[in-house]
PDB file as gemmi writes it, atoms N, CA and C in Angstrom:
CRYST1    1.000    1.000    1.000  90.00  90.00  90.00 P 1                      
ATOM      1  N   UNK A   1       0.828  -1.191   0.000  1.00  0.00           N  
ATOM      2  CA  UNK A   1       0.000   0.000   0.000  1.00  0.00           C  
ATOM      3  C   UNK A   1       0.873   1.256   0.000  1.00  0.00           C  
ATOM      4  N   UNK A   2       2.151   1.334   1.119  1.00  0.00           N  
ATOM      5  CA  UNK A   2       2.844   2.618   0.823  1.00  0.00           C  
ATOM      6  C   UNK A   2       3.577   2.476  -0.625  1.00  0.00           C  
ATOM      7  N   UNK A   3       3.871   1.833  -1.397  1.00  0.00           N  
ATOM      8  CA  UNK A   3       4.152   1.494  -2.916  1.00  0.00           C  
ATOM      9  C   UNK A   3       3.209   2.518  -3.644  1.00  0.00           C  
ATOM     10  N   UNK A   4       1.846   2.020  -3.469  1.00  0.00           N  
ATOM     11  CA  UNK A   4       0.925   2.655  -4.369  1.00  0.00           C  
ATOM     12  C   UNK A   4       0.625   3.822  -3.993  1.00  0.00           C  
ATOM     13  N   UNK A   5       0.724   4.249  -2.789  1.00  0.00           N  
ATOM     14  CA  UNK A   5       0.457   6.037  -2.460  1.00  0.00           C  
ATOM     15  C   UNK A   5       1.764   6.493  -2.933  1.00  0.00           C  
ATOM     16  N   UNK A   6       3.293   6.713  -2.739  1.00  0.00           N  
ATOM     17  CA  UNK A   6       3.904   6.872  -3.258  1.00  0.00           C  
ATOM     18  C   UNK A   6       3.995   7.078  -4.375  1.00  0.00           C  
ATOM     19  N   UNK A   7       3.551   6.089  -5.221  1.00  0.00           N  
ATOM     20  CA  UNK A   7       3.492   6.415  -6.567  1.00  0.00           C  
ATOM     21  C   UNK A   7       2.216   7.592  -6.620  1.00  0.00           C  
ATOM     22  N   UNK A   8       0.875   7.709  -6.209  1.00  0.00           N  
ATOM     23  CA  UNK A   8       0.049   8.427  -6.361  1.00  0.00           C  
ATOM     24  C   UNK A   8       0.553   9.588  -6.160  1.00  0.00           C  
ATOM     25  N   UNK A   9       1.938   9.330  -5.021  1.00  0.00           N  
ATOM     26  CA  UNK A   9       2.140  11.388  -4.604  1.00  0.00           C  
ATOM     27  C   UNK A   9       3.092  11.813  -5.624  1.00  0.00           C  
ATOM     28  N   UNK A  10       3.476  10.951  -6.949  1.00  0.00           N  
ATOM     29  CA  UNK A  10       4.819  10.998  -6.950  1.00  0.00           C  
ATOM     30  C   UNK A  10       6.325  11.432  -6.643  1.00  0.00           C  
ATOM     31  N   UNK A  11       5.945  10.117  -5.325  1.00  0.00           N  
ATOM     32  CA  UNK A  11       7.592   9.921  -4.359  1.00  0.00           C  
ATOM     33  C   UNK A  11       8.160   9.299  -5.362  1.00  0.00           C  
ATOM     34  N   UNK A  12       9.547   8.978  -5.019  1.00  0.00           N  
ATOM     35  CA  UNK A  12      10.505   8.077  -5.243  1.00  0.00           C  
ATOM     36  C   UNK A  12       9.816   6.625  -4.956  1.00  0.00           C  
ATOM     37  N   UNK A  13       9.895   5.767  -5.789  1.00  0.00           N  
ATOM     38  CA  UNK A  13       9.432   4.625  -5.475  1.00  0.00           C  
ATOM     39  C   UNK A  13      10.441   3.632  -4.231  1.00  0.00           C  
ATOM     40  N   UNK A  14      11.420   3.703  -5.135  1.00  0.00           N  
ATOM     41  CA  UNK A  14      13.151   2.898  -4.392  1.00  0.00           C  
ATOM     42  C   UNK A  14      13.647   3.481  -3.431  1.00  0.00           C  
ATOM     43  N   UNK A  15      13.713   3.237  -2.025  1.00  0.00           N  
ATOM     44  CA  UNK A  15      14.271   3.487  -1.484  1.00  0.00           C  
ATOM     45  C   UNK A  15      13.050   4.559  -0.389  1.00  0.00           C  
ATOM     46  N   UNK A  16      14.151   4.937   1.051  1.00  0.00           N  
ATOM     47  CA  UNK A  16      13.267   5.672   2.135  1.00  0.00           C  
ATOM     48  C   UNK A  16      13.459   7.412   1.648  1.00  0.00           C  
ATOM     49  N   UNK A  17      12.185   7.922   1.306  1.00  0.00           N  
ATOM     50  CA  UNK A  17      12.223   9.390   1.201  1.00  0.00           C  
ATOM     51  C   UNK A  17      11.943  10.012   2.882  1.00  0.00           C  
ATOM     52  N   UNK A  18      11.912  10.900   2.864  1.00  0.00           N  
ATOM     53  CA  UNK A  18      11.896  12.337   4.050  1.00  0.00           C  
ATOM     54  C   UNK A  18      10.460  11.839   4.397  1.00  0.00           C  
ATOM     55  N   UNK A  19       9.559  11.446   3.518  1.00  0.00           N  
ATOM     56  CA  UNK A  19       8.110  11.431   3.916  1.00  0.00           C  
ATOM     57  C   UNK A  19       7.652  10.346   4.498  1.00  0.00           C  
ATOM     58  N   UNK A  20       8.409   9.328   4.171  1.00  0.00           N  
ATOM     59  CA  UNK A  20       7.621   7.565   4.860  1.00  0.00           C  
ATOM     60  C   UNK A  20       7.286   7.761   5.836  1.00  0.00           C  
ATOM     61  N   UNK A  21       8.070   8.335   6.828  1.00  0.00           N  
ATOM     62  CA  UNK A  21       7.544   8.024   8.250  1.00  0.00           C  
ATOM     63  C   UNK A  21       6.213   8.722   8.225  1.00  0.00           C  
ATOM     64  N   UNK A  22       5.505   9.483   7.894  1.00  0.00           N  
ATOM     65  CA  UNK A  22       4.503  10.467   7.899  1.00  0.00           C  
ATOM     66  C   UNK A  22       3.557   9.105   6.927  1.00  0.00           C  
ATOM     67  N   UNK A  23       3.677   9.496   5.895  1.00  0.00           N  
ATOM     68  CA  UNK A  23       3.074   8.136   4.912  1.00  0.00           C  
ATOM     69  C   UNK A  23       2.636   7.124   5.657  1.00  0.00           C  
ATOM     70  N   UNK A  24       3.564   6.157   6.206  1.00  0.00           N  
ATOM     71  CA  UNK A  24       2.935   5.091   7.212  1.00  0.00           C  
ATOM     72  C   UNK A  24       2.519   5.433   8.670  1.00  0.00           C  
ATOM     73  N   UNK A  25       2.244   6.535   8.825  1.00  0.00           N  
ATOM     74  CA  UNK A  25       1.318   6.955   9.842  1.00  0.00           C  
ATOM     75  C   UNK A  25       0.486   7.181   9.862  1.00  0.00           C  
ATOM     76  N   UNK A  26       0.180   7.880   8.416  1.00  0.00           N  
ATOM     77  CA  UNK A  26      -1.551   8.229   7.957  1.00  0.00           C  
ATOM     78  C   UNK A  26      -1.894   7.002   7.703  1.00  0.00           C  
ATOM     79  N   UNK A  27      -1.490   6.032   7.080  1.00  0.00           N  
ATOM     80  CA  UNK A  27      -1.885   5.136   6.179  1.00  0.00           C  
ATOM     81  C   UNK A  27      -2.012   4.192   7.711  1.00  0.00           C  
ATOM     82  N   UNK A  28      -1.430   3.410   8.679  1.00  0.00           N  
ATOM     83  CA  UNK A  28      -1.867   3.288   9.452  1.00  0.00           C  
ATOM     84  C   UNK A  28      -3.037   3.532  10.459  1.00  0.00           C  
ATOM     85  N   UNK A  29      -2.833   4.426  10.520  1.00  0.00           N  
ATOM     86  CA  UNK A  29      -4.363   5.463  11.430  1.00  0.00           C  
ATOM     87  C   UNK A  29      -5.552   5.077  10.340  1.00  0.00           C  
ATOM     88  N   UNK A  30      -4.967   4.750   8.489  1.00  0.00           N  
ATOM     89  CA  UNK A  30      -6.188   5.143   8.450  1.00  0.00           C  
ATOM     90  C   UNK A  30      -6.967   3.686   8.542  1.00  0.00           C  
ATOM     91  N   UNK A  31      -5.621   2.510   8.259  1.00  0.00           N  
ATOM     92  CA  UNK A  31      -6.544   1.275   8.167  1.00  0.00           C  
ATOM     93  C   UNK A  31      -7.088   1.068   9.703  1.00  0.00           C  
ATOM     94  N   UNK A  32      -6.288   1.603  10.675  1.00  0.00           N  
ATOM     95  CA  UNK A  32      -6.995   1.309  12.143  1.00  0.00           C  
ATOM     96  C   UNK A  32      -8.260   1.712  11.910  1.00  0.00           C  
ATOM     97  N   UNK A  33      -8.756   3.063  11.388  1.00  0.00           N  
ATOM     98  CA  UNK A  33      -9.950   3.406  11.362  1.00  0.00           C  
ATOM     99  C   UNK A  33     -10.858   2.591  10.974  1.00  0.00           C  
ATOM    100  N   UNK A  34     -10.442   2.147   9.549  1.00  0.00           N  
ATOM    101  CA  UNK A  34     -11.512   1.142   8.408  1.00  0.00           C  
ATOM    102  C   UNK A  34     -11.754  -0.392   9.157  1.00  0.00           C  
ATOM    103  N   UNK A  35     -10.716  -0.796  10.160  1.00  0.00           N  
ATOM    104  CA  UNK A  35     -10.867  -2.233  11.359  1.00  0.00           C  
ATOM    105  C   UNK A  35     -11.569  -2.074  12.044  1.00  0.00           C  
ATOM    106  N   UNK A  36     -11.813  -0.545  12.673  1.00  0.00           N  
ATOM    107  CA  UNK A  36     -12.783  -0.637  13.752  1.00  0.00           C  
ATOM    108  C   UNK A  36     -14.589  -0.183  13.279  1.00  0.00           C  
ATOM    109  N   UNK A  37     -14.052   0.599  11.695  1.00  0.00           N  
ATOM    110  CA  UNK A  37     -15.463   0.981  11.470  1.00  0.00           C  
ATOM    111  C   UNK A  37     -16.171  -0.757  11.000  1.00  0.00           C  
ATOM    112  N   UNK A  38     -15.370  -1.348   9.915  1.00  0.00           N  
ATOM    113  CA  UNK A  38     -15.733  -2.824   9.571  1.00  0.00           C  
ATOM    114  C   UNK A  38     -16.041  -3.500  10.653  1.00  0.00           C  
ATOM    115  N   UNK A  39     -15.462  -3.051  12.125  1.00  0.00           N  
ATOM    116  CA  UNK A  39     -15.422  -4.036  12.710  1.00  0.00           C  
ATOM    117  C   UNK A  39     -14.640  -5.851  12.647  1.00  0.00           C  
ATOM    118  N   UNK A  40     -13.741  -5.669  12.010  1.00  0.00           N  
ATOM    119  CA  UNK A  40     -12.635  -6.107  11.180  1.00  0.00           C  
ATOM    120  C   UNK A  40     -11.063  -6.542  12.002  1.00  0.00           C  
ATOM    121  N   UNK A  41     -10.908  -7.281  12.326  1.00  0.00           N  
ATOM    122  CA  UNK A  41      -9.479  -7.829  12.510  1.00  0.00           C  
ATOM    123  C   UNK A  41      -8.627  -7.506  11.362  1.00  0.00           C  
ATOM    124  N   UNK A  42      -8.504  -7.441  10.144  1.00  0.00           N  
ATOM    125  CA  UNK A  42      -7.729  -7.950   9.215  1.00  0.00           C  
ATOM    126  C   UNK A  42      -8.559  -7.565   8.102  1.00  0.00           C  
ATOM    127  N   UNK A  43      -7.511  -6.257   7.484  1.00  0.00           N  
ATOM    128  CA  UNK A  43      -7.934  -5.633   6.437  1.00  0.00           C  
ATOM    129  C   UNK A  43      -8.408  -6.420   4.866  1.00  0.00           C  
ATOM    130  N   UNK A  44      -9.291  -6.594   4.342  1.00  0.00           N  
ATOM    131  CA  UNK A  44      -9.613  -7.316   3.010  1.00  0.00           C  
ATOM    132  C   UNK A  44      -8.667  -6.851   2.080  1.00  0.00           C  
ATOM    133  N   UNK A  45      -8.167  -7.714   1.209  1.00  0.00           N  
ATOM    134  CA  UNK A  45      -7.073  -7.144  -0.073  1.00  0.00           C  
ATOM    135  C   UNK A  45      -8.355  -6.120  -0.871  1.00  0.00           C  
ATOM    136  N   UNK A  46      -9.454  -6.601  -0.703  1.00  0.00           N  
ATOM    137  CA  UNK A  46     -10.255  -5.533  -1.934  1.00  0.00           C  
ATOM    138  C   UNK A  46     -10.442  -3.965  -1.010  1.00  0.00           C  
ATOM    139  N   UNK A  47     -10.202  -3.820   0.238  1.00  0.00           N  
ATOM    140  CA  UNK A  47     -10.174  -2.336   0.785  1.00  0.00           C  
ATOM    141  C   UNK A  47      -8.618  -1.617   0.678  1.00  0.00           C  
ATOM    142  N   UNK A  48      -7.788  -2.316   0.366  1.00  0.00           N  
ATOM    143  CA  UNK A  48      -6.573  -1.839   0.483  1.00  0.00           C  
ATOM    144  C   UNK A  48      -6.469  -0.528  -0.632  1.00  0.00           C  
ATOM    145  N   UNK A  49      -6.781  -0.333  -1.576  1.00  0.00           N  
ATOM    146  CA  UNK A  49      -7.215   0.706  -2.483  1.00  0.00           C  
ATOM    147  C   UNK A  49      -8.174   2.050  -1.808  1.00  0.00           C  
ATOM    148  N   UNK A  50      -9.112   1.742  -1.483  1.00  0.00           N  
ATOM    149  CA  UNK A  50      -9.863   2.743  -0.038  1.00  0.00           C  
ATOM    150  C   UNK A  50      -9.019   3.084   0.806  1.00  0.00           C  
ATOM    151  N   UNK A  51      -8.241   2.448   1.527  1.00  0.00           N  
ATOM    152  CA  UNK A  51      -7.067   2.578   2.568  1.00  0.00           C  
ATOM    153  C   UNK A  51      -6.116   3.829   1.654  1.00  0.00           C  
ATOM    154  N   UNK A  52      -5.939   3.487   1.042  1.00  0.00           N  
ATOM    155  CA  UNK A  52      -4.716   4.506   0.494  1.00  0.00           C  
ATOM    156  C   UNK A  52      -5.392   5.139  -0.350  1.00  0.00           C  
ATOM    157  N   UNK A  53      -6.626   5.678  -0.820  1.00  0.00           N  
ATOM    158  CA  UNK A  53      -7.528   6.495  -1.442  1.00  0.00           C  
ATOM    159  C   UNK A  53      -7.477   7.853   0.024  1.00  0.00           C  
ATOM    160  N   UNK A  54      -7.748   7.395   0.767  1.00  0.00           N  
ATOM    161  CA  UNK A  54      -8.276   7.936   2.273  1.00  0.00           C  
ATOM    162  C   UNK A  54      -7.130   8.450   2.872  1.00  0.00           C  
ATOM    163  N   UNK A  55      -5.567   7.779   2.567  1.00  0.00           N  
ATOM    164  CA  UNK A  55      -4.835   8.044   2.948  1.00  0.00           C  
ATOM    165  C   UNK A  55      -4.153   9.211   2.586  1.00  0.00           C  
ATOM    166  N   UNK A  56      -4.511   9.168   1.183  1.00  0.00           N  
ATOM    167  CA  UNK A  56      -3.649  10.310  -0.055  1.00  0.00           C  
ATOM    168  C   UNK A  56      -4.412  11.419   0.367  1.00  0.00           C  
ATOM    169  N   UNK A  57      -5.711  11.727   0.545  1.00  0.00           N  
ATOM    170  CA  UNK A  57      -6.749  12.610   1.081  1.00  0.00           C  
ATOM    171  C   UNK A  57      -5.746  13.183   2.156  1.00  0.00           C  
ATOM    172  N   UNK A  58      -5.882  12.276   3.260  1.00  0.00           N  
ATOM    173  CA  UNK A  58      -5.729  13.199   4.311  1.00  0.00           C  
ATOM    174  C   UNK A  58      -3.830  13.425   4.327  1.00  0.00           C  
ATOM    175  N   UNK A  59      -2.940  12.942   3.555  1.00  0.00           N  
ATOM    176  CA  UNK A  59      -1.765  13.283   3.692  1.00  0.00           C  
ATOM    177  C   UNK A  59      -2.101  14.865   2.566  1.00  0.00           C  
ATOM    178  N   UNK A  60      -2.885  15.044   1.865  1.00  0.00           N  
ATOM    179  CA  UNK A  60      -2.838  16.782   0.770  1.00  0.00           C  
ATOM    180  C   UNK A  60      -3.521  17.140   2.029  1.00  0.00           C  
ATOM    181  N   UNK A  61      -4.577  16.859   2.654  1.00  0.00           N  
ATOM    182  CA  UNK A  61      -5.112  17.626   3.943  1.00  0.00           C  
ATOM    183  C   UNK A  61      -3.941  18.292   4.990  1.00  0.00           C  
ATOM    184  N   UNK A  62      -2.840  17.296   5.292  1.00  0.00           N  
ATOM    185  CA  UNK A  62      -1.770  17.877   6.035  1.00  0.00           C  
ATOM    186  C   UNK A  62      -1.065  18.880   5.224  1.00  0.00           C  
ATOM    187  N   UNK A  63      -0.704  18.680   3.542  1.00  0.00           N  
ATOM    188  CA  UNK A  63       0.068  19.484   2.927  1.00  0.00           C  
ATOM    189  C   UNK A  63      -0.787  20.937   2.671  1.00  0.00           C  
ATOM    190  N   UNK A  64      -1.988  21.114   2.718  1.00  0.00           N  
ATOM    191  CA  UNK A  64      -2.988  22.008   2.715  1.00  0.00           C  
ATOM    192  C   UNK A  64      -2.896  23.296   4.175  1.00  0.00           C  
ATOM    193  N   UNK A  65      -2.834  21.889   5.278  1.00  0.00           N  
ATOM    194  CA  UNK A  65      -2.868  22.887   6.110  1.00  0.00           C  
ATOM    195  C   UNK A  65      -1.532  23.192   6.783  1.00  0.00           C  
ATOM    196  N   UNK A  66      -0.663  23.070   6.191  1.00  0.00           N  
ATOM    197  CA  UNK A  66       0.671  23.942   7.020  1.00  0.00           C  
ATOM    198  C   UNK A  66       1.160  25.234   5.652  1.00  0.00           C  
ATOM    199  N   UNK A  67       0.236  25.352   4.311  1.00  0.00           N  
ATOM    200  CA  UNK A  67       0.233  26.267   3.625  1.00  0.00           C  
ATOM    201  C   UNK A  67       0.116  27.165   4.018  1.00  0.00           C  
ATOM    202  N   UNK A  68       0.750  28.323   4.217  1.00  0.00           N  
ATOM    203  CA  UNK A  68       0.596  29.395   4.535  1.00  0.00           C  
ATOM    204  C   UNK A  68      -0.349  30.294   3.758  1.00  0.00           C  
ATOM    205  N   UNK A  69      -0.533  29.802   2.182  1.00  0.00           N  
ATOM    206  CA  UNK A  69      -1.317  30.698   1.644  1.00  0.00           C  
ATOM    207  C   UNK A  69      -2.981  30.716   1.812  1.00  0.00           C  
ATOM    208  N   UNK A  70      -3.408  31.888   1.655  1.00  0.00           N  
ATOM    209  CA  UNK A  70      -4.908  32.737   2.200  1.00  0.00           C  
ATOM    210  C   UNK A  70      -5.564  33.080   0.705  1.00  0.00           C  
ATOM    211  N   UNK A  71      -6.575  32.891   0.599  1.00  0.00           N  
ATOM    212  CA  UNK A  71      -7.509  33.659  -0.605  1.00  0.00           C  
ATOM    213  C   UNK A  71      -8.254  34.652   0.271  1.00  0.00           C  
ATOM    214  N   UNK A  72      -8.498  35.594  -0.206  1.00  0.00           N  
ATOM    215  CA  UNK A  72      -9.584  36.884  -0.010  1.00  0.00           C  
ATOM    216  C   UNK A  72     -10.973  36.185  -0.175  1.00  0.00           C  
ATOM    217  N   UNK A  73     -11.803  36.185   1.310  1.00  0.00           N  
ATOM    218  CA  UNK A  73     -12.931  36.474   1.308  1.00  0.00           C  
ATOM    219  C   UNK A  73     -14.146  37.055   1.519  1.00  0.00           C  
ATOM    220  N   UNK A  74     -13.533  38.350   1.706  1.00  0.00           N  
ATOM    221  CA  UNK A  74     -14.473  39.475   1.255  1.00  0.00           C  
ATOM    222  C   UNK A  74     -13.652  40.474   1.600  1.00  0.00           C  
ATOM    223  N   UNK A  75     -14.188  41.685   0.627  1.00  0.00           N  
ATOM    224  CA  UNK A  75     -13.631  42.872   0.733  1.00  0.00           C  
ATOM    225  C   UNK A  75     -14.635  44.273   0.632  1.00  0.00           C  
ATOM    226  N   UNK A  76     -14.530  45.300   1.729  1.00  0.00           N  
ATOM    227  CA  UNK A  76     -15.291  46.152   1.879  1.00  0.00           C  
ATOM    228  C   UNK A  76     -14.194  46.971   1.619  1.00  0.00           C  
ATOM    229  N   UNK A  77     -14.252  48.149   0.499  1.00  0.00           N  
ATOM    230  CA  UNK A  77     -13.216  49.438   0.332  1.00  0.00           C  
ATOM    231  C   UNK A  77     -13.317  49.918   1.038  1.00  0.00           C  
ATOM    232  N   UNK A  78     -15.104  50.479   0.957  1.00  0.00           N  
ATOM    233  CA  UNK A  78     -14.674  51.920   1.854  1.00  0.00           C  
ATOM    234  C   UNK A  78     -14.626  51.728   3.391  1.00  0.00           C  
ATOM    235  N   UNK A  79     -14.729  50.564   4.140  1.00  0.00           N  
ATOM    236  CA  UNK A  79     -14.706  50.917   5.326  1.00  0.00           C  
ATOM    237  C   UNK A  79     -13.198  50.367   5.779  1.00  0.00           C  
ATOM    238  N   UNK A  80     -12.081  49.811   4.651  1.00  0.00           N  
ATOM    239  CA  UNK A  80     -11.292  49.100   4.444  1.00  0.00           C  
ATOM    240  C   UNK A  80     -11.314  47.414   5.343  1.00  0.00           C  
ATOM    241  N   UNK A  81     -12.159  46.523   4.874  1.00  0.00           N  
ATOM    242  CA  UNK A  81     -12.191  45.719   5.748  1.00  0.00           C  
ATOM    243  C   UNK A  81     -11.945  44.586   4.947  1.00  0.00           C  
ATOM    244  N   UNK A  82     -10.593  43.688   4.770  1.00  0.00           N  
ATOM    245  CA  UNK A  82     -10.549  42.714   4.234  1.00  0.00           C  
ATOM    246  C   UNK A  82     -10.968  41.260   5.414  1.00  0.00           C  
ATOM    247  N   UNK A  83     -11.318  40.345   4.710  1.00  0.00           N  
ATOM    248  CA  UNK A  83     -11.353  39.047   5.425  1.00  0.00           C  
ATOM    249  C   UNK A  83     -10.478  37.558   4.594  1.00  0.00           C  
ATOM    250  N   UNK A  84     -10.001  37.060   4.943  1.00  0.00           N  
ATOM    251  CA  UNK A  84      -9.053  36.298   4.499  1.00  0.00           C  
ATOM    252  C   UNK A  84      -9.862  34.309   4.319  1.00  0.00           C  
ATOM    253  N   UNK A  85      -9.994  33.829   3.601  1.00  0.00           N  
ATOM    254  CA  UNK A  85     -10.492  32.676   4.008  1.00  0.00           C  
ATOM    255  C   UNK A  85      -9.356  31.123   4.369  1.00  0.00           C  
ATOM    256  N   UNK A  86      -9.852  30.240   5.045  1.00  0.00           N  
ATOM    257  CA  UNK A  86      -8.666  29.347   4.729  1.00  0.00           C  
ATOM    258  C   UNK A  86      -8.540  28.223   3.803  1.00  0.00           C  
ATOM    259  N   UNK A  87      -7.304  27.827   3.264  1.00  0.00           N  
ATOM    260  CA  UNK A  87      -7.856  27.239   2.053  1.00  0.00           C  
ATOM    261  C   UNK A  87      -7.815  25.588   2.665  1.00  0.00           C  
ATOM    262  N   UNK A  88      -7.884  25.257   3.694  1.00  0.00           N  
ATOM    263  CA  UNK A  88      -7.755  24.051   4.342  1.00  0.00           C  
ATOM    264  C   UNK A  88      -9.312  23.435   3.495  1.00  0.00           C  
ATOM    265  N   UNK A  89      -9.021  22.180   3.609  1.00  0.00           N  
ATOM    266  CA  UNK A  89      -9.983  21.424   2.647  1.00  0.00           C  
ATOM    267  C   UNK A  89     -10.925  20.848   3.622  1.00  0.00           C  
ATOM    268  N   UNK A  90     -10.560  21.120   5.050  1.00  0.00           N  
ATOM    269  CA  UNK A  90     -11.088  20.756   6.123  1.00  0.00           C  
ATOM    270  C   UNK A  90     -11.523  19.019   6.006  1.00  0.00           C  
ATOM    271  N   UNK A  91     -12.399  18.726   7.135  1.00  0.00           N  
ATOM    272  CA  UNK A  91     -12.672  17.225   7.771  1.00  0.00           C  
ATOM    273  C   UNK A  91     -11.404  16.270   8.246  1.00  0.00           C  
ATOM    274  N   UNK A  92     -12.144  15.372   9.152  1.00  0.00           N  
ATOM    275  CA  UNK A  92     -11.039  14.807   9.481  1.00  0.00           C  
ATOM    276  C   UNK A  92     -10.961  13.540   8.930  1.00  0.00           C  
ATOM    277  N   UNK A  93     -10.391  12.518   9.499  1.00  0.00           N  
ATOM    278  CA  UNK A  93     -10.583  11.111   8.701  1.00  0.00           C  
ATOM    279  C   UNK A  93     -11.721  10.743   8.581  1.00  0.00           C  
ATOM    280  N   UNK A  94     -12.449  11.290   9.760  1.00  0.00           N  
ATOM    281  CA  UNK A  94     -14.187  10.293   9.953  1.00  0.00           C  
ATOM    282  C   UNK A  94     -15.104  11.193   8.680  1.00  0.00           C  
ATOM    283  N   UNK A  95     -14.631  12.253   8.321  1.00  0.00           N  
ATOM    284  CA  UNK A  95     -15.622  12.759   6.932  1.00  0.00           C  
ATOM    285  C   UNK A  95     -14.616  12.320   5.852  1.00  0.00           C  
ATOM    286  N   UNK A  96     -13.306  12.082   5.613  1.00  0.00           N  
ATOM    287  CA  UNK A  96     -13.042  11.132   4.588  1.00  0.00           C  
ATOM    288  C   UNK A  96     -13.558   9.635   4.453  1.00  0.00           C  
ATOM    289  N   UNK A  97     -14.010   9.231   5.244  1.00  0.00           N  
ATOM    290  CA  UNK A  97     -14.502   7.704   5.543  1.00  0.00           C  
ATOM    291  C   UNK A  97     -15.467   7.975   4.933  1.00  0.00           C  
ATOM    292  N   UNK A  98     -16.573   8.897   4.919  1.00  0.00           N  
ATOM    293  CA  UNK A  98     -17.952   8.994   5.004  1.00  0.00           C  
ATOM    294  C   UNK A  98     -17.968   9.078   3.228  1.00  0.00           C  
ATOM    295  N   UNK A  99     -17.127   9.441   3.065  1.00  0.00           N  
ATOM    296  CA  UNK A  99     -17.084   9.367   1.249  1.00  0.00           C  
ATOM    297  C   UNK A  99     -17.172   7.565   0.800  1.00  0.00           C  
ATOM    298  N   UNK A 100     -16.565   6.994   1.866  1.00  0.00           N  
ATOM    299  CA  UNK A 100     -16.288   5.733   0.951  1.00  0.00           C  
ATOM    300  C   UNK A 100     -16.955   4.438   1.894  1.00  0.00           C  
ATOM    301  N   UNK A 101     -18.391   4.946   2.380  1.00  0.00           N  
ATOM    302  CA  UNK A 101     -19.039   4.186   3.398  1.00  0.00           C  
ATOM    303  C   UNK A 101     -19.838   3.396   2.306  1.00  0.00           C  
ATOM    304  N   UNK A 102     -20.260   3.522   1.108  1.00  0.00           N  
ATOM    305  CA  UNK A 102     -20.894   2.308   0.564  1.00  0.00           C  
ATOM    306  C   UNK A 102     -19.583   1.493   0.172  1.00  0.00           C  
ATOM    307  N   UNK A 103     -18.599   1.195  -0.140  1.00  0.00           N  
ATOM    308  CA  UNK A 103     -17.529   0.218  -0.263  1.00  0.00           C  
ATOM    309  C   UNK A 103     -17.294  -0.561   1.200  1.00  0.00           C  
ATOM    310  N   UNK A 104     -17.293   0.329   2.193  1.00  0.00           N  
ATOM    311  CA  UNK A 104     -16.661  -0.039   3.260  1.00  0.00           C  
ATOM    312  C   UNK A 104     -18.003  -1.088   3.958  1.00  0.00           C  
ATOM    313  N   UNK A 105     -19.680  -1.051   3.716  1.00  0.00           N  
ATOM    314  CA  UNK A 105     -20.360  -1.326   4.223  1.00  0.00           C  
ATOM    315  C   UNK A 105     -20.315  -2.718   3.835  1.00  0.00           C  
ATOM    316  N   UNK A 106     -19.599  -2.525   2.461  1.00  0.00           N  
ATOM    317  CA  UNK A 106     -19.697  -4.145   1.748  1.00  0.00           C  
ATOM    318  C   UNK A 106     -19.290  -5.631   2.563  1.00  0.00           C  
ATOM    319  N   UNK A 107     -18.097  -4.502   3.666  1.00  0.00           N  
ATOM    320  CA  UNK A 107     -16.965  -5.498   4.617  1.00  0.00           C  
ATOM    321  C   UNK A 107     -17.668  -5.432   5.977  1.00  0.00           C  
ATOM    322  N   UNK A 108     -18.184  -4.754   6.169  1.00  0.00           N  
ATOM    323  CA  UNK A 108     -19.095  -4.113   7.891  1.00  0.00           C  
ATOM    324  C   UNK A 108     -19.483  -5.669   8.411  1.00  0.00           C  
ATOM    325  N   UNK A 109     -18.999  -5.748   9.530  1.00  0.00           N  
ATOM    326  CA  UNK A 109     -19.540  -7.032  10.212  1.00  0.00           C  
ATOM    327  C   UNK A 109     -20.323  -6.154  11.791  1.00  0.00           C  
ATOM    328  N   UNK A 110     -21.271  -6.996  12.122  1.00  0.00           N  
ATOM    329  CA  UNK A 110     -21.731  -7.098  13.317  1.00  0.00           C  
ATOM    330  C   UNK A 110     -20.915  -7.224  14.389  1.00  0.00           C  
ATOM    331  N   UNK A 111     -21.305  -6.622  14.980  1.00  0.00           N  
ATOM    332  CA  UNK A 111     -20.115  -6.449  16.652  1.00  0.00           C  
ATOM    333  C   UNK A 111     -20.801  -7.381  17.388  1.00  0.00           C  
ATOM    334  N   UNK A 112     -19.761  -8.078  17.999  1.00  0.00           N  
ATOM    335  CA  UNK A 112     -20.016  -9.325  18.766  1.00  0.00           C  
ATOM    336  C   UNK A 112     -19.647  -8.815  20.386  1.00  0.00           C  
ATOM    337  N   UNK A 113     -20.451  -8.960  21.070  1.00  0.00           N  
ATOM    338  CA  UNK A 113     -20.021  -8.958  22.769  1.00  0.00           C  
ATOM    339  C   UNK A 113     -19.512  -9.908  23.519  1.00  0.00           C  
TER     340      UNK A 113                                                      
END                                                                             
């Protein structure tokens, strides 16, 4: 899976870049997420694509929000009043999930007590 995000960000395939450790942290967190939403021990080979769909999301979500850059959202001349918006793409993992809840429902098991 970090193979195929890599290639999606285009990293370096060969070898450890500056980013892995970050890479297999999202990508971790995110399959923990998709185990506990499935209710799931053991990720399906057919979610592993969702996993790193979800993952690539929220690793541009991190590259988004340490951007420093601002768009203008609104501007009054005469009273000079600018407002700045942020360009963060916002949500967290649980509204990236929510994009890919009919795939994920396919795997959803019943919670056992």
């Amino acid at each position: 899976m970090l193979r195929n995000l890599k290639l999606l960000l285009g990293l370096e395939l060969d070898g450890a870049t500056d980013q892995d450790d970050l890479l297999v942290y999202l990508l971790n967190g995110t399959v923990r997420k998709i185990l506990d939403y499935c209710n799931l021990l053991e990720l399906p080979l057919e979610l592993e694509d969702v996993a790193v769909e979800i993952t690539l999301k929220r690793y541009r979500s991190q590259q988004v929000d340490t951007n420093t850059e601002r768009t203008v959202k609104a501007i009054t001349v005469g009273g000079v009043r600018t407002e700045f918006a942020d360009n963060k793409s916002g949500g967290g993992i649980d509204q990236m999930i929510d994009a890919f809840r009919p795939q994920l429902n396919r795997y959803r098991r019943m919670r056992t007590l």
